[in-house]
Backbone as CSV, one residue per row, in Angstrom:
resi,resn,N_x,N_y,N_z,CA_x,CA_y,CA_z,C_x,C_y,C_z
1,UNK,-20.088,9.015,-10.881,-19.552,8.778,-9.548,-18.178,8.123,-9.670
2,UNK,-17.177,8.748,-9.373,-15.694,8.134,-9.266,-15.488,6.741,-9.015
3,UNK,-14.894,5.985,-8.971,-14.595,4.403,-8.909,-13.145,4.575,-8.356
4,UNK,-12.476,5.535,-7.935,-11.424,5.914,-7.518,-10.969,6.365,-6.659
5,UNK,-9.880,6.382,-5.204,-9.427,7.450,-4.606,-8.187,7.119,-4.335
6,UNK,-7.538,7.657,-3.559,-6.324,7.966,-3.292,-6.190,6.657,-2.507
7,UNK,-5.251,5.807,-2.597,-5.014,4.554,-1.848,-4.207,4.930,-0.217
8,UNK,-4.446,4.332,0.800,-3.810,4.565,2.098,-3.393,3.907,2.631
9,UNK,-2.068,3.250,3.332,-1.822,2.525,4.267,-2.708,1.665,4.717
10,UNK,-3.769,2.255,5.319,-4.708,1.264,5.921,-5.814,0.148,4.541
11,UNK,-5.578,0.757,3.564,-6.003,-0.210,2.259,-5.146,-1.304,2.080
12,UNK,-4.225,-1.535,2.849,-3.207,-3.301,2.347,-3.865,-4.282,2.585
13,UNK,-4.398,-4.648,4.246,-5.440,-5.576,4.138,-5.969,-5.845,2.984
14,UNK,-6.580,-5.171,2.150,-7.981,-5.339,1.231,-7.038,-5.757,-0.028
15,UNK,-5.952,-5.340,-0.067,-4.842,-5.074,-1.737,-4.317,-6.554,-1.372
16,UNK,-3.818,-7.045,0.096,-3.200,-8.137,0.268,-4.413,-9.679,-0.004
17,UNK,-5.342,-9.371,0.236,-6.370,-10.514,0.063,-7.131,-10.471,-1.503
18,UNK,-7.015,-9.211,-2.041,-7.468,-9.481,-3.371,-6.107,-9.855,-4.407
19,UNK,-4.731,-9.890,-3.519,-3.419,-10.719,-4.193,-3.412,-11.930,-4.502
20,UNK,-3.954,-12.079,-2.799,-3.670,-13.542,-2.757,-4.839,-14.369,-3.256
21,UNK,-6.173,-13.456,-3.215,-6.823,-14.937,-4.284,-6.940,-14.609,-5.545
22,UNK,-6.412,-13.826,-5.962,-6.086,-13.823,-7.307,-4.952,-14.601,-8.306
23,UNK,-4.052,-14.710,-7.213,-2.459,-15.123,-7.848,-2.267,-15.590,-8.871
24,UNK,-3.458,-16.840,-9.127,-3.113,-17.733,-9.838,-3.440,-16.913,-11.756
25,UNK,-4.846,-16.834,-11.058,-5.484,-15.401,-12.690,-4.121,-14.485,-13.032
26,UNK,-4.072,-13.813,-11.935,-2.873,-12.566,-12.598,-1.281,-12.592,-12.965
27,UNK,-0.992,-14.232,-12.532,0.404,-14.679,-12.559,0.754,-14.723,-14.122
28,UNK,-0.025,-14.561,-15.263,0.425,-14.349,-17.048,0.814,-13.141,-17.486
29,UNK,-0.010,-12.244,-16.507,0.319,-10.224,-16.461,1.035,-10.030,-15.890
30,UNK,1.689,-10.415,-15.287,2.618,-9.713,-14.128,3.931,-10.180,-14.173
31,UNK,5.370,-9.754,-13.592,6.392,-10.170,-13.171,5.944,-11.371,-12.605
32,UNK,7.284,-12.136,-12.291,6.844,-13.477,-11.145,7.659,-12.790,-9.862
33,UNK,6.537,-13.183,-8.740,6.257,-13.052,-7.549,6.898,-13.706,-6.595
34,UNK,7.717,-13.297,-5.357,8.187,-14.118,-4.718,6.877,-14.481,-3.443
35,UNK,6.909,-15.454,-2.689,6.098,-15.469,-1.682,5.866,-14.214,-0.592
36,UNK,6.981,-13.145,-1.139,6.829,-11.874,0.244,5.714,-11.469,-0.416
37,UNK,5.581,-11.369,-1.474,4.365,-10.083,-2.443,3.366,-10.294,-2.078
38,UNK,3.045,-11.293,-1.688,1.468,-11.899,-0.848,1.474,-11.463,0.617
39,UNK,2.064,-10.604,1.015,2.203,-10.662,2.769,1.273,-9.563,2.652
40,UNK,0.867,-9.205,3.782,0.609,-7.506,4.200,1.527,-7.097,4.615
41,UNK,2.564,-7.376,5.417,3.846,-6.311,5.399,4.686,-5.613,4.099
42,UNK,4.467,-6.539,3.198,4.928,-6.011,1.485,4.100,-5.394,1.018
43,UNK,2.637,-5.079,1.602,1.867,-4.449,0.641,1.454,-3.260,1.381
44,UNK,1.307,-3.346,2.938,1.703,-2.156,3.578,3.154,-1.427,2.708
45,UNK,3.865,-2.090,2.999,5.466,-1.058,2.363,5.156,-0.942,1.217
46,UNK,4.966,-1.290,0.065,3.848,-1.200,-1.134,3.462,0.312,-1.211
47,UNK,2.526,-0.069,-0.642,1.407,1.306,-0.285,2.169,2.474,0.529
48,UNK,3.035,2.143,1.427,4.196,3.578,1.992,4.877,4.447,0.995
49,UNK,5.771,3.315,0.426,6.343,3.594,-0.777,5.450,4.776,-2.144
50,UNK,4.425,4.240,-2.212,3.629,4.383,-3.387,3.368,6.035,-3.180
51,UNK,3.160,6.197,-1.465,2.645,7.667,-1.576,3.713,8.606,-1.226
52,UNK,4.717,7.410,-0.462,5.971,8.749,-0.495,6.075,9.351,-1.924
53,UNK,6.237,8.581,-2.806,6.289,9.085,-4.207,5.363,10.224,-4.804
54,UNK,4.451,9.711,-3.705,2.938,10.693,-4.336,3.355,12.057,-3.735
55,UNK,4.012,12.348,-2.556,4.282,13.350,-1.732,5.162,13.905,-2.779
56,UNK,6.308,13.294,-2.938,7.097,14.144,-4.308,6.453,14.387,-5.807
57,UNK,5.291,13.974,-5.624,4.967,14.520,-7.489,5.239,13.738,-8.336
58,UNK,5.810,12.200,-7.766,6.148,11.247,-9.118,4.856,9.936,-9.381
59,UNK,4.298,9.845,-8.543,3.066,9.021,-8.761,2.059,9.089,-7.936
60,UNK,0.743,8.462,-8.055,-0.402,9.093,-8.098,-1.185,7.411,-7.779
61,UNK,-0.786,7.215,-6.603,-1.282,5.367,-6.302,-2.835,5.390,-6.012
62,UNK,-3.988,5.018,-6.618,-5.157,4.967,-6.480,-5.534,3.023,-6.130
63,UNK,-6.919,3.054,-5.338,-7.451,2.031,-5.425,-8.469,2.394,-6.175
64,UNK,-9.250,0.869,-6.770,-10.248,0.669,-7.522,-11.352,0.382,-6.480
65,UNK,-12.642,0.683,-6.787,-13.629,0.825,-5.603,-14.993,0.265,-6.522
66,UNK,-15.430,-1.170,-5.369,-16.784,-1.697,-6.068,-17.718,-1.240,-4.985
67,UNK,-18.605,-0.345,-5.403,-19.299,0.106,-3.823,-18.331,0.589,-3.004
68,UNK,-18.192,-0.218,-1.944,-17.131,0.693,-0.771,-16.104,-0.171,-0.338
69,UNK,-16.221,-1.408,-1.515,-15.049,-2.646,-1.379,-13.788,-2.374,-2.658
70,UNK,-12.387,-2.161,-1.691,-11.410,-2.274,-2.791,-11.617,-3.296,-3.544
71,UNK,-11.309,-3.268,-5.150,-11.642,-4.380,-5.702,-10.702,-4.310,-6.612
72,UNK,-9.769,-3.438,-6.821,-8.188,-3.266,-7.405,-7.237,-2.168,-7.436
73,UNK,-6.543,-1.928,-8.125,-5.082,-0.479,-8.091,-4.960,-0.545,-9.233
74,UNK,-5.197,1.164,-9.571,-4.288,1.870,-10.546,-3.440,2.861,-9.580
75,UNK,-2.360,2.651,-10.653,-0.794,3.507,-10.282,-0.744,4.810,-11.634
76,UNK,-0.785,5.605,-11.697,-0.372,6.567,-12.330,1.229,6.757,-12.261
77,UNK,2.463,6.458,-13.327,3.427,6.666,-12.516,4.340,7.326,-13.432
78,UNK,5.875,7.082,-13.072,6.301,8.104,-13.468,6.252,9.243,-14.450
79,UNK,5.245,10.437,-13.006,5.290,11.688,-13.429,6.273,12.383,-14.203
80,UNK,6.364,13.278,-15.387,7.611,13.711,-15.601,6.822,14.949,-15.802
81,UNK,7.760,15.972,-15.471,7.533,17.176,-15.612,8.054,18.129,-16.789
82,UNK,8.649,19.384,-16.441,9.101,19.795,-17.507,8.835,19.586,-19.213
83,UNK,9.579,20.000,-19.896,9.129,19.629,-21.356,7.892,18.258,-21.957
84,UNK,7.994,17.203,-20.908,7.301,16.240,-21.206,5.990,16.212,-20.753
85,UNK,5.831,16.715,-19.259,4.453,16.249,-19.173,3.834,15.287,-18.916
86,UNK,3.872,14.029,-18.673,3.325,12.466,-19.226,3.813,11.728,-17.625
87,UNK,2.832,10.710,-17.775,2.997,9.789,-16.929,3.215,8.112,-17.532
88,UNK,2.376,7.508,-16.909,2.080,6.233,-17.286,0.993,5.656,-16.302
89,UNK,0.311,4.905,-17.010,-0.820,4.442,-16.378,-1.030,2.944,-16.522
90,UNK,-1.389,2.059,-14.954,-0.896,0.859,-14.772,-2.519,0.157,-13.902
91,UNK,-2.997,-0.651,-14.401,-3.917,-1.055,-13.497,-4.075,-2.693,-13.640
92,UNK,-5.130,-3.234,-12.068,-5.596,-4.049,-12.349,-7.005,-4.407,-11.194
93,UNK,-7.611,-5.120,-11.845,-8.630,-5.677,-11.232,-8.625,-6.840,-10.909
94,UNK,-9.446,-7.428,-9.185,-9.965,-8.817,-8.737,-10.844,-9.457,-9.692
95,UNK,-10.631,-10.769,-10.158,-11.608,-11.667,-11.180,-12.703,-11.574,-10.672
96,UNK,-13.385,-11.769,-9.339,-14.474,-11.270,-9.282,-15.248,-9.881,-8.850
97,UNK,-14.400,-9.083,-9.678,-15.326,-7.692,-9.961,-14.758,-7.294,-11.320
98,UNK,-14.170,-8.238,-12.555,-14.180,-7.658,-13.902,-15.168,-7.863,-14.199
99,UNK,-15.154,-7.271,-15.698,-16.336,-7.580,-16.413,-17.825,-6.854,-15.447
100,UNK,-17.257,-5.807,-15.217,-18.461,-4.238,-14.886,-18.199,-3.093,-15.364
101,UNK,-17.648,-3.322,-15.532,-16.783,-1.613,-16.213,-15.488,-0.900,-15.303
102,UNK,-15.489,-1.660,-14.626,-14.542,-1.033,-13.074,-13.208,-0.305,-13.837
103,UNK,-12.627,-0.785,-14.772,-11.359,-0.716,-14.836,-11.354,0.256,-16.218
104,UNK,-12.965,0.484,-16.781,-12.764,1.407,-18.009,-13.219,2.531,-16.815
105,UNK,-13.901,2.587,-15.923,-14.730,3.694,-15.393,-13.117,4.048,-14.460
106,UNK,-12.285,3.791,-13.539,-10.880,3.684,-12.971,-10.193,4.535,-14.149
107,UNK,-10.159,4.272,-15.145,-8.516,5.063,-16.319,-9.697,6.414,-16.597
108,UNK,-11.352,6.233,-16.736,-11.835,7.292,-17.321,-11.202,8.434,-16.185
109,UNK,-11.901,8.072,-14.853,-11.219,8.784,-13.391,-9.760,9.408,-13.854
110,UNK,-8.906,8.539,-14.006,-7.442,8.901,-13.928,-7.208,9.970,-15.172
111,UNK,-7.794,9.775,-15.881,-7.687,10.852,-17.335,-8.374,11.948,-16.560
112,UNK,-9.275,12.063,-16.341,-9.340,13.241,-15.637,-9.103,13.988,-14.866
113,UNK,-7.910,13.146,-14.279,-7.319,13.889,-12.781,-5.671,14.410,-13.484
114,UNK,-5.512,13.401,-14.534,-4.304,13.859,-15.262,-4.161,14.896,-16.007
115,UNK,-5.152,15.072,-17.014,-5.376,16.284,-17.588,-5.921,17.894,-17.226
116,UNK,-6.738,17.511,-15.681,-7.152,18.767,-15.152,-6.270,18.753,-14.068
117,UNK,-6.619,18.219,-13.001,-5.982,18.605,-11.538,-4.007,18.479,-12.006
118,UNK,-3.821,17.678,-12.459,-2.272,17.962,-12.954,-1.445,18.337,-14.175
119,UNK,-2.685,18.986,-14.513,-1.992,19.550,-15.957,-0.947,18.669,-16.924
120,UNK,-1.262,17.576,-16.976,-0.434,16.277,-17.509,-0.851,16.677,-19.634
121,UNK,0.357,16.475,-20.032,-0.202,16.567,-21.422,0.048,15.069,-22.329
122,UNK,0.245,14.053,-21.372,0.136,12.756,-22.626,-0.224,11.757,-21.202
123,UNK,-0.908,10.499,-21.101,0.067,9.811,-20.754,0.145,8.440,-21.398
124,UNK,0.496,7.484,-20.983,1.041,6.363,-22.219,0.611,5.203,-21.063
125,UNK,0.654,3.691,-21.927,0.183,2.605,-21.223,0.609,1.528,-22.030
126,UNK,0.541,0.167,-21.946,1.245,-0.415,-22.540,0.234,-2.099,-21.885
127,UNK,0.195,-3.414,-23.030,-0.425,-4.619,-22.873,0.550,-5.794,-23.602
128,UNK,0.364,-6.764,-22.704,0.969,-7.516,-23.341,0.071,-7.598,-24.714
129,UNK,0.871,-8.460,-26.143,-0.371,-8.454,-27.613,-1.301,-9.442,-27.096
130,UNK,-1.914,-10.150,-26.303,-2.861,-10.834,-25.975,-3.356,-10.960,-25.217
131,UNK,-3.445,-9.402,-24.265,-4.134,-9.195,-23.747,-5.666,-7.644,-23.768
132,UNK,-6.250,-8.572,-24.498,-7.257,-8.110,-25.051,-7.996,-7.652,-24.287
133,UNK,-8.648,-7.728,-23.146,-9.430,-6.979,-22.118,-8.718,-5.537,-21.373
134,UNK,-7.679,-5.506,-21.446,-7.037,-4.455,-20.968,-6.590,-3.018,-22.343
135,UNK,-6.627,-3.972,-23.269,-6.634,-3.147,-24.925,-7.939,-2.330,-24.958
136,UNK,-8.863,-3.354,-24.468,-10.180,-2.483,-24.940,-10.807,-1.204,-23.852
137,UNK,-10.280,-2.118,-22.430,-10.178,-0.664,-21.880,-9.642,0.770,-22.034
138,UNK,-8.726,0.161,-22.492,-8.196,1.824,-22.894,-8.623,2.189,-24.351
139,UNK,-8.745,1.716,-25.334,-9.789,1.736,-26.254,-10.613,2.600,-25.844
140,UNK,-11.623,1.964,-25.557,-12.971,2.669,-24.818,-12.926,3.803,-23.923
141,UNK,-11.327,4.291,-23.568,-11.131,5.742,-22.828,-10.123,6.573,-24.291
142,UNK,-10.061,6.309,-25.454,-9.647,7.109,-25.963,-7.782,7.015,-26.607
143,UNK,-7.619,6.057,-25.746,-6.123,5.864,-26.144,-6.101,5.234,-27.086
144,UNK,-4.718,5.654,-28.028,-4.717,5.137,-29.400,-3.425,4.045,-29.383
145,UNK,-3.240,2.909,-30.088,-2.002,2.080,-29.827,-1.121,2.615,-30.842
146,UNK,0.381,3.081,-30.983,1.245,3.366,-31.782,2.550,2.436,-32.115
147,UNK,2.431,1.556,-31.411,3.654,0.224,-31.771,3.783,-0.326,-30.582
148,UNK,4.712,-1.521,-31.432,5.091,-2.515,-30.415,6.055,-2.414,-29.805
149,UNK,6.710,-2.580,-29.006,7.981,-2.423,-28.029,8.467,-4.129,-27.747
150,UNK,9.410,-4.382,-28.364,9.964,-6.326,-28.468,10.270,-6.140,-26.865
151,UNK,10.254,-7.027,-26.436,10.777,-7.596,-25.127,10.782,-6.431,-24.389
152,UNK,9.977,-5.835,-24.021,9.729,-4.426,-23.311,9.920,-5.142,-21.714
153,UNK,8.980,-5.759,-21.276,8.980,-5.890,-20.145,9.092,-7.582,-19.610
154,UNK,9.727,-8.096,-18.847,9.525,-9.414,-18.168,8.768,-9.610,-17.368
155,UNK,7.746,-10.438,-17.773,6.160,-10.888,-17.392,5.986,-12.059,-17.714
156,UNK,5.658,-12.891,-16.605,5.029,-14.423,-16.365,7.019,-15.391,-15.916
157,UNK,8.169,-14.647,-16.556,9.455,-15.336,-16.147,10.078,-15.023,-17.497
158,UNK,9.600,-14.213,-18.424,10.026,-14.234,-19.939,9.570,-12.668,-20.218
159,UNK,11.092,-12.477,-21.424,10.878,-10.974,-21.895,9.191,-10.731,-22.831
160,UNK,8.515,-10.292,-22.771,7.760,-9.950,-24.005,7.566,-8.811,-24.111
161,UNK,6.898,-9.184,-25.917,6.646,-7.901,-26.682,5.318,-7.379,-25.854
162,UNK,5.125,-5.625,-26.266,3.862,-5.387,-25.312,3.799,-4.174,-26.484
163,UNK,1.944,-3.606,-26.697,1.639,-2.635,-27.613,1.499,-1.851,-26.744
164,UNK,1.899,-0.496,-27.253,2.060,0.843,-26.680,1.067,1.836,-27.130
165,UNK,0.431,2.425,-25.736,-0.635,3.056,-26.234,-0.239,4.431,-25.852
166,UNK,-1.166,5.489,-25.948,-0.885,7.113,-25.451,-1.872,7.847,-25.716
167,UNK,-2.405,8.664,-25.131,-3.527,9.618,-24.986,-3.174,10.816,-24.846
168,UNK,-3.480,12.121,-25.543,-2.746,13.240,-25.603,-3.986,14.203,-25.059
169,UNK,-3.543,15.151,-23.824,-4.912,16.212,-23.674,-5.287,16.462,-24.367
170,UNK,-5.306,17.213,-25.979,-6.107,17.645,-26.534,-6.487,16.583,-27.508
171,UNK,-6.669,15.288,-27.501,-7.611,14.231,-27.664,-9.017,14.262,-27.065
């Protein structure tokens, strides 16, 4: 049974309250946040944004689903077409609904919508090195890690290194 669907406008409520009591947990993973990122008007536009993109073919904004309660977002994102193929794949989960499988059963979903319904032939993902629960998720869907990337991304107010993973269709 999917753990996944297509995220909608009317899902910000649910994305804006599992932000805000999360903040404090997800503030080591993430960029730093200004006080708008917690609104529902930012996460409504969020979510506008997310599917205009989806309308053009460049990303693929899903919520995570516990029962019939959002309980987080994966982003599938930049689609590339032509010679490449590949996306990228971005998720996260509310502290109280990890540790069920939500977020390995969420990327299993997304691998399958990447490789069949969009004919996708790689896509790639990436963790900070100490973050070990998000390693093993994708682990456990098949992705293999191929290096490190130094100061790839700025997360928590500081550049860091992050391991790079990738999953190829005929894996």
């Amino acid at each position: 049974m999917p753990v996944t669907r297509l995220a909608t406008v009317d899902d910000a409520p649910a994305v804006t309250s599992l932000l805000r009591a999360n903040r404090e947990a997800f503030a080591p993973w993430e960029p730093l946040r200004d006080e708008d990122w917690f609104s529902l008007e930012r996460q409504r536009a969020v979510l506008e944004g997310a599917l205009t993109a989806h309308a053009q073919g460049t990303t693929v904004p899903l919520v995570i689903l516990d029962g019939d309660k959002v309980a987080g977002r994966l982003n599938l994102n930049g689609i590339t077409r032509g010679a490449l193929q590949s996306a990228a794949i971005g998720y996260w989960v509310g502290v109280a609904h990890q540790g069920r499988g939500l977020a390995t059963a969420a990327v299993a979903d997304t691998i399958a919508l990447a490789f069949g319904e969009l004919d996708l032939h790689r896509l790639q993902a990436e963790t900070l090195l100490h973050n070990t629960a998000s390693q093993q998720v994708l682990l456990h869907n098949g992705f293999r890690p191929y290096g490190i990337a130094p100061s790839y991304l700025r997360i928590a107010g500081s550049w860091q290194d992050h391991i790079l993973f990738h999953l190829l269709a005929k894996d």
